[in-house]
C-alpha positions as CSV (number, residue, x, y, z in Angstrom):
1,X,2.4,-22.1,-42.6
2,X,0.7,-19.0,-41.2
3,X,0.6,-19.1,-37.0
4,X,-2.5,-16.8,-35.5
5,X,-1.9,-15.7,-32.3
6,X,-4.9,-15.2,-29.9
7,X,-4.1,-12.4,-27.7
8,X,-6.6,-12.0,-24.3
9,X,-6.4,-8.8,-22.0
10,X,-6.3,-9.8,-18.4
11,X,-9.9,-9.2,-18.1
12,X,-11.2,-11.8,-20.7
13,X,-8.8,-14.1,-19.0
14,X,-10.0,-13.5,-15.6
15,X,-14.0,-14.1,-17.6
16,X,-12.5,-17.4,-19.2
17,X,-11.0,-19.0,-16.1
18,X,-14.2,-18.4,-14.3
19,X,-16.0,-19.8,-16.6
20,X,-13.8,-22.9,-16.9
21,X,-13.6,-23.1,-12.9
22,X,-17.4,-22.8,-11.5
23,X,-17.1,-22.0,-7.9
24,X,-13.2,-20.7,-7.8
25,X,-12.4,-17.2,-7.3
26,X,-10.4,-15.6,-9.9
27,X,-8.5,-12.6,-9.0
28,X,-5.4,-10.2,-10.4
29,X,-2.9,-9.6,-7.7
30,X,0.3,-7.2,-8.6
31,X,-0.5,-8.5,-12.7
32,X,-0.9,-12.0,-11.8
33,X,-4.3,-14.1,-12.1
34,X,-4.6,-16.4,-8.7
35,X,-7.4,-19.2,-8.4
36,X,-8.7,-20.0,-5.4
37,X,-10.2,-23.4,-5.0
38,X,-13.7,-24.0,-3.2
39,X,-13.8,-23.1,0.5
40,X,-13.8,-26.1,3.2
41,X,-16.8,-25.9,5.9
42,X,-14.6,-24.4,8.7
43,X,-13.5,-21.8,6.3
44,X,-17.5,-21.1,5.3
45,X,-18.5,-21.7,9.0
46,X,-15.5,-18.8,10.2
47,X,-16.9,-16.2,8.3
48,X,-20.7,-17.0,9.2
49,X,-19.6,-16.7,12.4
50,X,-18.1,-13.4,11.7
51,X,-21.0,-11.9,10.5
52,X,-22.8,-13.0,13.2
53,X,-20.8,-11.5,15.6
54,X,-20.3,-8.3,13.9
55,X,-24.6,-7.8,13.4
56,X,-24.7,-8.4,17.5
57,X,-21.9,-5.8,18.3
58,X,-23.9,-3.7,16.2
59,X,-22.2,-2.7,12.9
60,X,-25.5,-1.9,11.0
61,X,-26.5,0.7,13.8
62,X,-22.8,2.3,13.6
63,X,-23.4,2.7,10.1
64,X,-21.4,-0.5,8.8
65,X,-22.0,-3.3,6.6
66,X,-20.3,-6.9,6.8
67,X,-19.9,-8.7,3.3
68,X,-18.2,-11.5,1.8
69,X,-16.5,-12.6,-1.3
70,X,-16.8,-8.3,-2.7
71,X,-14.7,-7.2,-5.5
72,X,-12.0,-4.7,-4.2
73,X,-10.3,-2.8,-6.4
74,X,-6.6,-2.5,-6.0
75,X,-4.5,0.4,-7.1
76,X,-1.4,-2.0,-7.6
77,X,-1.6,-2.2,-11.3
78,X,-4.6,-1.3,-13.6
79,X,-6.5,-4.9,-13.6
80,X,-5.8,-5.7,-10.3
81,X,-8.8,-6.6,-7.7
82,X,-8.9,-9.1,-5.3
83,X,-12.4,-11.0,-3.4
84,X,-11.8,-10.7,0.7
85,X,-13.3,-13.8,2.2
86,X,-15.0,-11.1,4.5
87,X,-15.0,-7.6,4.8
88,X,-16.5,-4.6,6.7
89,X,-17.5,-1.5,4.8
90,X,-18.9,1.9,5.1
91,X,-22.8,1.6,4.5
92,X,-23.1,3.4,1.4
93,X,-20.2,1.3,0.0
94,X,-22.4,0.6,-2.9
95,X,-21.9,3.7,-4.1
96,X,-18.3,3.3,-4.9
97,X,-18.6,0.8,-7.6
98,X,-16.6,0.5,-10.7
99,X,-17.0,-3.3,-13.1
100,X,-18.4,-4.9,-9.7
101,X,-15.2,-3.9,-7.3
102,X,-15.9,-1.7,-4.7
103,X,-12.9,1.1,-4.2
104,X,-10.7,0.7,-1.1
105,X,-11.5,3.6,0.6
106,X,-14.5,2.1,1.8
107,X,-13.3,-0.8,3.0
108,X,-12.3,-0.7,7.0
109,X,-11.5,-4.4,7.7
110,X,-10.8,-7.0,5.3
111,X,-10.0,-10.8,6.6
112,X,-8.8,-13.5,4.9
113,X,-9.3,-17.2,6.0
114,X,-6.3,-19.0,4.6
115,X,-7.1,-22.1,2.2
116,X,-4.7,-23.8,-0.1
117,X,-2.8,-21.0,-1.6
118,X,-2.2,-19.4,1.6
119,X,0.8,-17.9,0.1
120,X,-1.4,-15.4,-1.7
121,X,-3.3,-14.2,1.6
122,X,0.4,-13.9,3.0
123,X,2.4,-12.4,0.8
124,X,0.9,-10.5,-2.2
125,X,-2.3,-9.7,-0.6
126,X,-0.6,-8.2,2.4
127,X,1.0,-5.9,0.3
128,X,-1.9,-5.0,-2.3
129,X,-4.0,-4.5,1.1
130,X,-1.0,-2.0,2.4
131,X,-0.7,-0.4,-1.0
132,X,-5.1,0.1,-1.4
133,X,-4.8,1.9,2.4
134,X,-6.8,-0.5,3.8
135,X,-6.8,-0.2,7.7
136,X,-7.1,-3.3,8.9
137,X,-6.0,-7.2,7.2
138,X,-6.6,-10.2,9.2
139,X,-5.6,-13.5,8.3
140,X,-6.6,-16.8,9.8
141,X,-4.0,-18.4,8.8
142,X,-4.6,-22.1,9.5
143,X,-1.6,-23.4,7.5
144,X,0.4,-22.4,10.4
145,X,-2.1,-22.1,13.2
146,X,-2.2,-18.4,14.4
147,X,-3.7,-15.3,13.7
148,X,-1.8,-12.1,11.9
149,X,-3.5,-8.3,12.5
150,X,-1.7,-6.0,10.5
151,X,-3.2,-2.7,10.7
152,X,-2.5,1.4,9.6
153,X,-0.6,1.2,6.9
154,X,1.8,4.2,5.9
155,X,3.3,4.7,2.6
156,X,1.7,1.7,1.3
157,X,3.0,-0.8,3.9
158,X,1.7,-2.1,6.9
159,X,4.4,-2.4,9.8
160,X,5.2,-6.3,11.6
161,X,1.5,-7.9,12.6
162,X,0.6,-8.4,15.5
163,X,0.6,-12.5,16.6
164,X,-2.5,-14.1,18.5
165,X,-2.3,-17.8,19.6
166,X,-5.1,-20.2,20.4
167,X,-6.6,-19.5,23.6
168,X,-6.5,-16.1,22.8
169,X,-8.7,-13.3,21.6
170,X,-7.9,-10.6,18.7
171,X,-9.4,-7.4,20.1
172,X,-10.9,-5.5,16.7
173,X,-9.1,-2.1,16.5
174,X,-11.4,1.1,17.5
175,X,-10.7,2.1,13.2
176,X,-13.4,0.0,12.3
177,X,-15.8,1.3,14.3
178,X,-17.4,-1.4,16.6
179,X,-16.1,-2.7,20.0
180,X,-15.5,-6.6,19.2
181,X,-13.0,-9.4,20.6
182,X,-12.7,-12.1,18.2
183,X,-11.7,-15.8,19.6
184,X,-8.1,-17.1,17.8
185,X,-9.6,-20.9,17.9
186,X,-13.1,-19.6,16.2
187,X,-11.2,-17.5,13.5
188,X,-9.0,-20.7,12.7
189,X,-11.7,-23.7,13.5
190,X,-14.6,-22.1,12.2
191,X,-16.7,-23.0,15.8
């Protein structure tokens, strides 16, 4: 009895899961393939609340943009990318496109509001984020109810994060280009 073996690259798998999961976002971190389930409200209601902020402390006039759920390539390994809950990006960020991921170097803050697999916003993306230069990597990490700003990474790593606690505010560093304090109990509640 002959056995055929079907054999998919990364890529088709990453197509295939997508296609089997509507509404889950696929992505390849350090070679592996990581689902993420369907965002809660205070997730979706964090990161309209982000944008809103960042469009009143002006980020379109300081030549900025504020997106969410963008492709970002990631220099780990050849298929990796991973899909930032929210990010803020030069304004011609567009222009640095390759298969629908934008390339890191345009990327100034990327934050991640922990769901589920908060492992992956923890561990592997922190150091895919370190390794693709990027400045700044929030989490809202609501699994264990604080914030984490890691920020200027050197030879692909990011030093300890800095720790904000309810009550508190996360002041935006000057790298990203806007003047912004961000309120701990809105990046984890979402109001």
């Amino acid at each position: 009895m002959a056995v055929v073996v079907n054999r998919m690259t990364v890529g088709e798998a990453v197509d295939r899961l997508s296609e089997e999961l509507p509404g889950h976002r696929v992505e390849v971190l350090k070679g592996s393939i990581v689902t993420t389930p369907l965002p809660d409200g205070p997730h979706q209601e964090t990161l309209a609340e982000l944008a809103h902020l960042f469009r009143q402390a002006g980020a379109r006039k300081a030549g900025l943009r504020y997106v969410q759920g963008v492709g970002l390539w990631l220099p780990t390994l050849p298929e990796d990318f991973a899909i930032p809950d929210f990010s803020v990006v030069d304004e011609d960020f567009r222009a640095h496109v390759k298969k629908n991921y934008y390339a890191p170097n345009v990327f100034r803050l990327v934050v991640e509001v922990t769901s589920s697999n908060w492992s992956d916003d923890l561990g592997p993306k922190v150091e895919c984020y370190a390794q693709a230069g990027i400045p700044v990597y929030l989490i809202a990490d609501r699994k264990h109810d604080e914030v984490l700003l890691y920020q200027d990474p050197v030879d692909g790593k990011y030093a300890k994060p800095q720790h904000y606690k309810r009550g508190q505010s996360v002041p935006v560093p000057e790298s990203v280009g806007v003047a912004l304090e961000l309120s701990v109990d809105t990046l984890l509640d979402g109001d």
